[in-house]
C-alpha positions as CSV (number, residue, x, y, z in Angstrom):
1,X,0.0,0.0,0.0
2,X,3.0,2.3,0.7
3,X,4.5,2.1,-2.4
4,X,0.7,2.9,-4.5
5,X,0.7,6.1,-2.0
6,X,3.8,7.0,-2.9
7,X,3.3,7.0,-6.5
8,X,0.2,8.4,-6.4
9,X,1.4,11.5,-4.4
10,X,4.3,12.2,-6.4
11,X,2.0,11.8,-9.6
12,X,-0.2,14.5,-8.6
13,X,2.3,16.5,-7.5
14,X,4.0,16.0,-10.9
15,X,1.0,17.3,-12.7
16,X,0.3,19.8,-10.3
17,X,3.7,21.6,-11.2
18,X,3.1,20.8,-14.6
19,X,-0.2,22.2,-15.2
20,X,0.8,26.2,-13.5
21,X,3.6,25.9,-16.8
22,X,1.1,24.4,-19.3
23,X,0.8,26.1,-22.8
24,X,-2.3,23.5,-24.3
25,X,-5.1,24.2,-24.1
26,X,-7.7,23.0,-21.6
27,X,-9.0,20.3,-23.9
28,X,-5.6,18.8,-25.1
29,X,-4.4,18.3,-21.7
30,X,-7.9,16.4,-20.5
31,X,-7.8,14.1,-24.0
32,X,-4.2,13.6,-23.3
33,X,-4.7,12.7,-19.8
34,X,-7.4,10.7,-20.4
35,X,-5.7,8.8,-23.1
36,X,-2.6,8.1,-20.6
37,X,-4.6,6.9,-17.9
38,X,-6.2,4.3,-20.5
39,X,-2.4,3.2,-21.8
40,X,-1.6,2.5,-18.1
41,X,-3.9,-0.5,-17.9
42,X,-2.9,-2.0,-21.4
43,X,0.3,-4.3,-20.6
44,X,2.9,-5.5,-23.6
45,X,4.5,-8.7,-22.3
46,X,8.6,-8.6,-23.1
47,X,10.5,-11.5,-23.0
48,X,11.5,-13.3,-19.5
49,X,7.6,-12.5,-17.9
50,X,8.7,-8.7,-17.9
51,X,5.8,-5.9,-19.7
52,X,6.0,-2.3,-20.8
53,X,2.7,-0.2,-20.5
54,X,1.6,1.6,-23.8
55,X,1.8,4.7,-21.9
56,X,5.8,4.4,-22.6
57,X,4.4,5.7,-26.6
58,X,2.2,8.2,-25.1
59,X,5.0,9.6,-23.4
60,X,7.7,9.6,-25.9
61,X,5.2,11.4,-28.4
62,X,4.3,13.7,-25.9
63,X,7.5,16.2,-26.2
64,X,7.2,15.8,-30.1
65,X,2.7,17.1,-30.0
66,X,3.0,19.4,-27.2
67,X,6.3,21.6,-29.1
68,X,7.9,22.6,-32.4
69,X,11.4,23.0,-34.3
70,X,12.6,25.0,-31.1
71,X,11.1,24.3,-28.1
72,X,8.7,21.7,-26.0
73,X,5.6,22.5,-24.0
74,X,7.3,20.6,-20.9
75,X,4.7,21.7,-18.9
76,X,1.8,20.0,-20.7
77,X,4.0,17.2,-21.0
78,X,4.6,17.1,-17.1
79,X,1.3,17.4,-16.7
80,X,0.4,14.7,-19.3
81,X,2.4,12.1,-17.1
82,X,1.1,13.1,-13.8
83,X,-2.2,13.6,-13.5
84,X,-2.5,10.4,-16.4
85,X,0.2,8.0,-13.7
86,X,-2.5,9.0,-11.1
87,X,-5.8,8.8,-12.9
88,X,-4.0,5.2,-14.2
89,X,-3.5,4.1,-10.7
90,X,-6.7,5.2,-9.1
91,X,-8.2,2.8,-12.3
92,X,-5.4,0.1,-11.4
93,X,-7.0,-0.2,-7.4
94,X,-10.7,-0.2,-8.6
95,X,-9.4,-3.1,-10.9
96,X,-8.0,-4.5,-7.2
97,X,-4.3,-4.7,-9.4
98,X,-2.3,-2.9,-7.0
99,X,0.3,-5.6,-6.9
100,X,1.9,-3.9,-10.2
101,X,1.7,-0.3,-8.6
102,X,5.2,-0.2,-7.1
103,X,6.9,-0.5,-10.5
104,X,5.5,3.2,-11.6
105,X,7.1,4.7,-9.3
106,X,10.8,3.8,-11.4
107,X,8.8,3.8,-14.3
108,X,7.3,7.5,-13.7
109,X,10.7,8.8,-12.3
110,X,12.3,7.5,-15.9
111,X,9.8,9.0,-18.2
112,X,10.5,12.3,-16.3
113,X,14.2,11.7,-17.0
114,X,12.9,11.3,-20.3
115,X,11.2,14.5,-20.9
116,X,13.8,17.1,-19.3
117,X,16.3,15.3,-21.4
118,X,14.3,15.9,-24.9
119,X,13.6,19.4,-23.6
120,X,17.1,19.9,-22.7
121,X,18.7,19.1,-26.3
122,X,16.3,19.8,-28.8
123,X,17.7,24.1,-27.9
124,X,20.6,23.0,-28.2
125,X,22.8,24.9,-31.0
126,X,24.3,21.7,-32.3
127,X,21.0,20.4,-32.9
128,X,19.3,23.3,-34.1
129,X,21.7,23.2,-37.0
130,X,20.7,19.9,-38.4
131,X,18.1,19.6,-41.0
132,X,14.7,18.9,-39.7
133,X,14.5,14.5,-39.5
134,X,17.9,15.0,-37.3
135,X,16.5,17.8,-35.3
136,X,14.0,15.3,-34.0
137,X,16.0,11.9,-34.2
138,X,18.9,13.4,-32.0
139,X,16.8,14.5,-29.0
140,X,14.6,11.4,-29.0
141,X,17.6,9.1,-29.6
142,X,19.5,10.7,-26.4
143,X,16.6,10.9,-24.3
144,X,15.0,7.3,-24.8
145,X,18.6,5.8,-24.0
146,X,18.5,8.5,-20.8
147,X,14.8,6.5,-20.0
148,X,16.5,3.3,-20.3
149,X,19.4,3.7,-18.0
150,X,16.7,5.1,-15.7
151,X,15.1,2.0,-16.1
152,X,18.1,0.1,-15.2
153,X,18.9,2.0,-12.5
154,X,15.8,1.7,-10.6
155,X,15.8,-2.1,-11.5
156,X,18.9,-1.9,-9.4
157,X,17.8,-0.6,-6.7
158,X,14.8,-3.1,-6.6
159,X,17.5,-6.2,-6.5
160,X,19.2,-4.4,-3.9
161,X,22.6,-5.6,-5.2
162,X,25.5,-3.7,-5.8
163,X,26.7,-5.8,-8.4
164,X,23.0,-6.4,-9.8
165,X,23.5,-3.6,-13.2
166,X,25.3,-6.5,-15.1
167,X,22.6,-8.9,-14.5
168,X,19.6,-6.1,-15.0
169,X,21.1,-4.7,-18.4
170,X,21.4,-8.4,-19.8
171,X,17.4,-8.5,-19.0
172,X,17.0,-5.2,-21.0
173,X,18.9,-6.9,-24.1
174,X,16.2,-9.0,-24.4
175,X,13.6,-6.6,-23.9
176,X,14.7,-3.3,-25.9
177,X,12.8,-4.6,-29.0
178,X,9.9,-4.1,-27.2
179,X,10.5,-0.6,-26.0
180,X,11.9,0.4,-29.3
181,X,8.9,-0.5,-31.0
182,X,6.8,1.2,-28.3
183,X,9.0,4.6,-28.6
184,X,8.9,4.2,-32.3
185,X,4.9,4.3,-32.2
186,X,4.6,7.5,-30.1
187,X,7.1,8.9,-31.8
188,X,5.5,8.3,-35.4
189,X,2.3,9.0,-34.6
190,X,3.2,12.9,-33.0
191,X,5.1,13.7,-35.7
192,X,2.1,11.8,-38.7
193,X,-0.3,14.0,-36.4
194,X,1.3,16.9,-37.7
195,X,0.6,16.4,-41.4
196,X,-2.5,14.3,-41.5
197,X,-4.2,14.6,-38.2
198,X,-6.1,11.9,-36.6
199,X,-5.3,9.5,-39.8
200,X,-1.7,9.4,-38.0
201,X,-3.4,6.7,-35.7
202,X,-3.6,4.2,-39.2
203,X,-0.2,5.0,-39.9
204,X,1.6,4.6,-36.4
205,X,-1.2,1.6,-35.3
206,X,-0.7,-0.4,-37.5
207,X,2.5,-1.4,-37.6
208,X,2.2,-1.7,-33.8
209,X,-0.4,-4.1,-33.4
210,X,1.6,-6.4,-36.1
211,X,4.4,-5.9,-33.7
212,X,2.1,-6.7,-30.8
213,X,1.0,-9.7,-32.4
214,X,4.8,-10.8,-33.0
215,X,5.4,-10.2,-29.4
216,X,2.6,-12.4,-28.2
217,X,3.1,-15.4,-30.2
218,X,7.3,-15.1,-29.4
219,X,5.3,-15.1,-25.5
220,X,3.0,-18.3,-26.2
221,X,6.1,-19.7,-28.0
222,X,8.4,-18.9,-24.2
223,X,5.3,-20.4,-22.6
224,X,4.6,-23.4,-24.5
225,X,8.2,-24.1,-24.3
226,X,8.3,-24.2,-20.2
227,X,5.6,-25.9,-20.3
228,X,7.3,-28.7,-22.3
229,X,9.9,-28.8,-20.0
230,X,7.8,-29.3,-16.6
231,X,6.1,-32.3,-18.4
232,X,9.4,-33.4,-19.0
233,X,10.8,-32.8,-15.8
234,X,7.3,-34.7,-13.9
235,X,8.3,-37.8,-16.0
236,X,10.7,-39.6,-13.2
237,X,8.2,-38.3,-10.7
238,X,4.9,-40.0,-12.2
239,X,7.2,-43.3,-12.7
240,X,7.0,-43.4,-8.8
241,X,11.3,-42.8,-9.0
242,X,11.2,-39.5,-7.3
243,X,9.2,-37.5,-4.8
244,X,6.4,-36.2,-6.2
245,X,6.7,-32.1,-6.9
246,X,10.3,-32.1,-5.9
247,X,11.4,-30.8,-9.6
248,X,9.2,-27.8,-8.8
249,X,9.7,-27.0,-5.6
250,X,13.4,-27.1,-6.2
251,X,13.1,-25.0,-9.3
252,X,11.3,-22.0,-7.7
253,X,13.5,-22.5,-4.7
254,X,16.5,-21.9,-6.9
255,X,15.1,-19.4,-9.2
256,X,14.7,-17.2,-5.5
257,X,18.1,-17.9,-4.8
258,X,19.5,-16.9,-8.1
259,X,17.5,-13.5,-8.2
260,X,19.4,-12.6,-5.0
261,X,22.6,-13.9,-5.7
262,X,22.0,-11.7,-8.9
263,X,21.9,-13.7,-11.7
264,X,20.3,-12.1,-15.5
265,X,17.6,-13.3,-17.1
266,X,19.2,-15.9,-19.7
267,X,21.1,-17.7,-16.0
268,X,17.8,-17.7,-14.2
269,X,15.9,-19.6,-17.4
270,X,18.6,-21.8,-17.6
271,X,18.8,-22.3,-13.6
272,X,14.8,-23.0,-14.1
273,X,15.5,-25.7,-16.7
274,X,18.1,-27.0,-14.8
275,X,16.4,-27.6,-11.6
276,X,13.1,-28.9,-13.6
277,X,15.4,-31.5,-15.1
278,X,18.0,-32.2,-13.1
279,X,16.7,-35.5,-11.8
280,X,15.3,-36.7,-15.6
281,X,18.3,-39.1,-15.3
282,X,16.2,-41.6,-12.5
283,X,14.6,-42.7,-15.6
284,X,17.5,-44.8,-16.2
285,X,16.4,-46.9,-13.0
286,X,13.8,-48.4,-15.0
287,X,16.8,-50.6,-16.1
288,X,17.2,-54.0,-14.0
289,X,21.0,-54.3,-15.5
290,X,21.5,-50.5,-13.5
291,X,19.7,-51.5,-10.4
292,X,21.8,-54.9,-10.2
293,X,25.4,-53.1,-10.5
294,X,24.4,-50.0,-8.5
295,X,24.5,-46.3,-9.2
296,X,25.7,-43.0,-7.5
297,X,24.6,-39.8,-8.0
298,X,27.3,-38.7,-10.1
299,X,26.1,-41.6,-12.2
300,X,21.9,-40.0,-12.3
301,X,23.5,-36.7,-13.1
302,X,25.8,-38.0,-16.0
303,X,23.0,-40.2,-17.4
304,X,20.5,-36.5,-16.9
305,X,23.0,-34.9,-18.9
306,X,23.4,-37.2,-21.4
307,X,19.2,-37.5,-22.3
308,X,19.2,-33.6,-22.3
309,X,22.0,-33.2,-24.7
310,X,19.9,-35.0,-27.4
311,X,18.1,-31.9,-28.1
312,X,21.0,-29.4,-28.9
313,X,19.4,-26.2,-27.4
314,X,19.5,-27.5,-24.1
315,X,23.1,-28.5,-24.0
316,X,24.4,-26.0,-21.7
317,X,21.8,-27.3,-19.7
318,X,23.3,-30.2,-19.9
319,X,26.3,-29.3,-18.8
320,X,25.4,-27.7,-15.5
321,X,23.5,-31.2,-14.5
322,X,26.8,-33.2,-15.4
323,X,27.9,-31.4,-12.4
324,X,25.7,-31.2,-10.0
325,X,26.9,-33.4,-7.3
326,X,30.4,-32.5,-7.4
327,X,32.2,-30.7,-4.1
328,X,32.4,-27.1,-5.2
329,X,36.2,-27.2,-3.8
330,X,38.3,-30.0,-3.2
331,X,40.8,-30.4,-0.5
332,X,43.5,-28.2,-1.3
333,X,41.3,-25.8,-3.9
334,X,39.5,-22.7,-2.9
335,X,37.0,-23.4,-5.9
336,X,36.9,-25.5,-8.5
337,X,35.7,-23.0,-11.3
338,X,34.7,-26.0,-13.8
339,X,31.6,-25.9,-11.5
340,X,29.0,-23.0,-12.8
341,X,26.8,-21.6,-9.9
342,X,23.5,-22.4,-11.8
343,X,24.7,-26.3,-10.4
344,X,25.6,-24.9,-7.2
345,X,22.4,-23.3,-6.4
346,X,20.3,-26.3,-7.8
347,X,22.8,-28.6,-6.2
348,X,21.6,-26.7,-2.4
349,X,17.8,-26.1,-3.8
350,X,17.3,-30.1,-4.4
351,X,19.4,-31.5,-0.9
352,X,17.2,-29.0,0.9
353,X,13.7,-30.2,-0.3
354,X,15.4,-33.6,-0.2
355,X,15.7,-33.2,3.5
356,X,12.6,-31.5,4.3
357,X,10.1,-33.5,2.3
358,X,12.3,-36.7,2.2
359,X,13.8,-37.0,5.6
360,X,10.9,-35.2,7.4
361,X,13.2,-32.8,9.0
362,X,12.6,-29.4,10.3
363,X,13.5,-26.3,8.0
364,X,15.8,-25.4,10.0
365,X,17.4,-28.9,10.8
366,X,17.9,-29.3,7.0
367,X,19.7,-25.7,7.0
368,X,21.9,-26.9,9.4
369,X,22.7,-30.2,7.4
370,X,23.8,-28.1,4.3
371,X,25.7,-26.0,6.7
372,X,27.7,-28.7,7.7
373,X,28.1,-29.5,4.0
374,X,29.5,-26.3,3.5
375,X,33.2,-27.1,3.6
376,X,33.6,-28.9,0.6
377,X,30.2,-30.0,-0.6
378,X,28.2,-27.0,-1.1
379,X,29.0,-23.3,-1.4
380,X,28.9,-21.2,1.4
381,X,28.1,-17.9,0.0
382,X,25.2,-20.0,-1.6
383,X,23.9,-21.5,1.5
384,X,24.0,-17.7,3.0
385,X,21.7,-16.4,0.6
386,X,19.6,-19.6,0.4
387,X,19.0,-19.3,4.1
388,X,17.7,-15.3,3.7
389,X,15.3,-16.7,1.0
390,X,13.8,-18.7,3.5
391,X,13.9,-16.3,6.6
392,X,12.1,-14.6,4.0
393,X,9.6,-17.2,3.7
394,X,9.1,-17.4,7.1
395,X,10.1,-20.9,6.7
396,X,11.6,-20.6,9.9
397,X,9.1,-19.7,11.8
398,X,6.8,-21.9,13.7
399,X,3.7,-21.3,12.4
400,X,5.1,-21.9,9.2
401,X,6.3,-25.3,10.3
């Protein structure tokens, strides 16, 4: 609730200041309000389960409608974002979706950063000496990248990691397409709007919604593909050969830990497929020739890695199962960096729902147990952050137990 208040003071504030400066008219402010609070509620997924709201076009058009060759209306534009963030989040709570509030606050604070940078340069000498396309292309170009690193800062912050801007600007490489193409739009339409009016909505829409289309079947395609994977992954479990819902539970338990530890958004899909299939090799056990001789775990893990090599995209998958249940240092090492730490962290994630749903013990106890483990077997640093994410889970805690 914090967070929504938050936004939603600074919002009004934001127009607030913004209206006193204002040079629209009346009627251009209130369509353009309107029209923002209405992009607020329509979501664009981006790859990784990430979305950009179609306000991000109204924005970037705004500075382009509300000014000329010389100068922008920042005022209306101010006033755009504000009073449209808050009429968008009053709309969010009536729709009982304040979950995704928090994130305008970032988003808001970028798309400021967005339009003091575009009224900053567009003055500017240099720019004012460039032919017309350039005299628009520079400031837009300058101040979209301003909004992304915005973006990534307040990202940052969110992780709470001081090393966490790596790992957040590899999530942004797979996501810019979808901001470009929003920025794009707004940016189209303002400048169509000028020549043909409203028919500038045909000419910027429509190559949108083909984009949008593009974007949700690449986000059925993401979907469908997980999916795959978890039926995959339930296959030793069904057989009776492993406890049933341990592929999941370890997979979201090391997805948490791998957030923390700071990990981008290509690690943490491959730490999900990882954990999902990491036991795939007990299928093997089906075999009375390989229940006779024996087996180790070293020897499920190899057999895992060697099923999910078959399909080639999900060889470096297969890599980080092949060494799952080695030590992370041997006697004598400090590390053994052959090891990645997607197979550390699933490596921790599985023992501990081993030991809690297989051995019956205690959330704590089974903390303790990879603790002792902690010399040779597990990482330490890993088992530190494992044990926040479930002090954060209250999984500690005797009600929980």
């Amino acid at each position: 609730m914090l967070p929504l208040l938050i936004a939603l003071a600074g919002a009004i504030a934001i127009g607030a200041i913004g209206l006193i400066a204002a040079r629209a008219s009346g009627l251009e402010l209130a369509a353009g309000v309107l029209l923002m609070a209405l992009a607020t509620q329509i979501r664009i997924p981006a790859h990784g389960g990430r979305w950009f709201g179609l306000g991000v076009a109204i924005v970037a058009g705004a500075p382009i409608y509300f000014g000329d060759e010389r100068s922008v209306d920042l005022g209306a534009c101010l006033t755009l974002v504000g009073f449209g963030v808050a009429l968008g989040l009053l709309i969010l709570v009536a729709r009982a979706r304040t979950q995704v509030a928090h994130h305008f606050i970032g988003r808001m604070v970028a798309m400021i950063g967005y339009l003091l940078v575009f009224a900053w340069v567009l003055p500017q000498p240099a720019v004012q000496r460039v032919d017309d396309g350039w005299g628009v292309m520079m400031p837009l170009a300058l101040a979209a990248t301003a909004w992304l690193l915005i973006l990534i800062g307040a990202m940052t912050i969110e992780r709470r990691l001081p090393f966490a801007v790596e790992a957040v600007s590899d999530e942004f490489v797979g996501d810019i397409n979808v901001f470009v193409s929003l920025v794009a739009t707004g940016a189209l339409f303002a400048l169509a709007e000028r020549q043909i009016g409203l028919w500038a909505l045909g000419v910027a829409g429509l190559p949108f919604l083909f984009a949008r289309s593009a974007f949700g079947r690449f986000t059925t395609t993401q979907e469908t593909y997980r999916q795959t994977i978890r039926a995959l992954a339930r296959i030793p479990e069904v057989a009776g050969l492993g406890v049933e819902g341990h592929a999941d539970r370890t997979a979201a338990l090391a997805q948490e830990v791998g957030y923390e530890l700071g990990l981008g958004r290509r690690d943490l899909e491959d730490l999900e497929c990882a954990a999902l299939m990491h036991d795939i090799g007990r299928i093997t056990l089906t075999e009375p020739a390989i229940l006779r001789l024996g087996y180790t775990d070293d020897d499920l893990a190899r057999w895992g890695a060697e099923i999910i090599s078959e399909a080639p995209s999900l060889k470096p998958i297969a890599e980080h199962v092949r060494k799952l249940h080695e030590p992370y240092r041997k006697p004598g090492e400090q590390n053994d960096p052959s090891i990645s730490v997607i197979s550390k962290i699933v490596r921790a994630a599985s023992s501990y729902d081993n030991l809690v749903v297989g051995r019956q013990l205690s959330a704590l106890q089974a903390i303790e147990v990879l603790h002792q483990g902690a010399a040779y077997d597990f990482d330490p640093v890993v088992i530190n952050v494992l044990r926040e994410v479930l002090e954060r889970r209250l999984a500690f805690h005797p009600a929980t137990t």
